[in-house]
N, C-alpha and C positions, 0 to 999 in steps of 0.2 A: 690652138693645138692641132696641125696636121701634120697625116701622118708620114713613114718616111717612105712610102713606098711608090711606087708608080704616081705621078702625073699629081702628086702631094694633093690626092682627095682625102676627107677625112672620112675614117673607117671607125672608130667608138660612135657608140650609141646615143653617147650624150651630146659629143660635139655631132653627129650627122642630124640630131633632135632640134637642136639648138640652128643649123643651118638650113633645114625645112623651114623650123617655125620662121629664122628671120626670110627666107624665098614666099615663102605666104604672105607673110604680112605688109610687104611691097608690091603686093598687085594688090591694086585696090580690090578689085573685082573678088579676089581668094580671100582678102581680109575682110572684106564686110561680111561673104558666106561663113566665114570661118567663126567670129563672132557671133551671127545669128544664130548658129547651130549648136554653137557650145555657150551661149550665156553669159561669155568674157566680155570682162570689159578689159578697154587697152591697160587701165590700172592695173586691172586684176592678171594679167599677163605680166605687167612688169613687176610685180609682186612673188610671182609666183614661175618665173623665167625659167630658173635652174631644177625647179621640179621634175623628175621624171613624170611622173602623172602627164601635167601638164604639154611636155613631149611628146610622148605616147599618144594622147589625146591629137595633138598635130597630125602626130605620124596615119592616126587611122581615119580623121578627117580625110586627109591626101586619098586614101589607100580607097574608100567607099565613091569616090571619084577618079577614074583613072584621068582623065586629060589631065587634073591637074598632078596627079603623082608622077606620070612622064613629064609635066611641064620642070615641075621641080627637083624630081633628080636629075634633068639632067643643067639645070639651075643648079644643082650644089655636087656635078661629074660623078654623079654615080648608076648603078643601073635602078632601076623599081624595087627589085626584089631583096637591094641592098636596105633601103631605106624600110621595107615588111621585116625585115630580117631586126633592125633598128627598135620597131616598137615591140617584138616580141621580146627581146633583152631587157629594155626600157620596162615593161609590165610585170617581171619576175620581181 
């Protein structure tokens, strides 16, 4: 699902969630912090994918590291403050 506006980045919350989480979990390096620090296992991520929680959880991983939240938005063409903007939707 992207959107139809400019440069077809995706703008919902859930698909910009779901595009972090898969930009994480392709660095190895971001996936193994990401797992040590949150308790996931790869199971429990594929279980639990379409979660907002789970999302959110991503999105503030990224957000308490900045190199990697510049790495990653601009891995999935958006600005940082798109992807902060993301998990605070995602937590309502």
């Amino acid at each position: 699902m992207l959107s139809p506006h400019t440069n077809d980045s995706p703008t919902d919350a859930e698909t910009l969630g779901l595009a972090a989480l898969a930009a994480t979990l392709t660095d190895e390096r971001r996936a193994e912090r990401f797992l040590n620090l949150t308790g996931l296992s790869p199971d429990g991520i594929r279980q639990r994918v379409g979660e907002p929680s789970l999302l959110a959880a991503c999105l503030a991983f990224l957000e308490a590291h900045e190199p990697d939240l510049l790495a990653v938005a601009e891995a999935v063409g958006v600005k940082p403050e798109t992807l902060v903007a993301a998990r605070l939707e995602l937590e309502r």
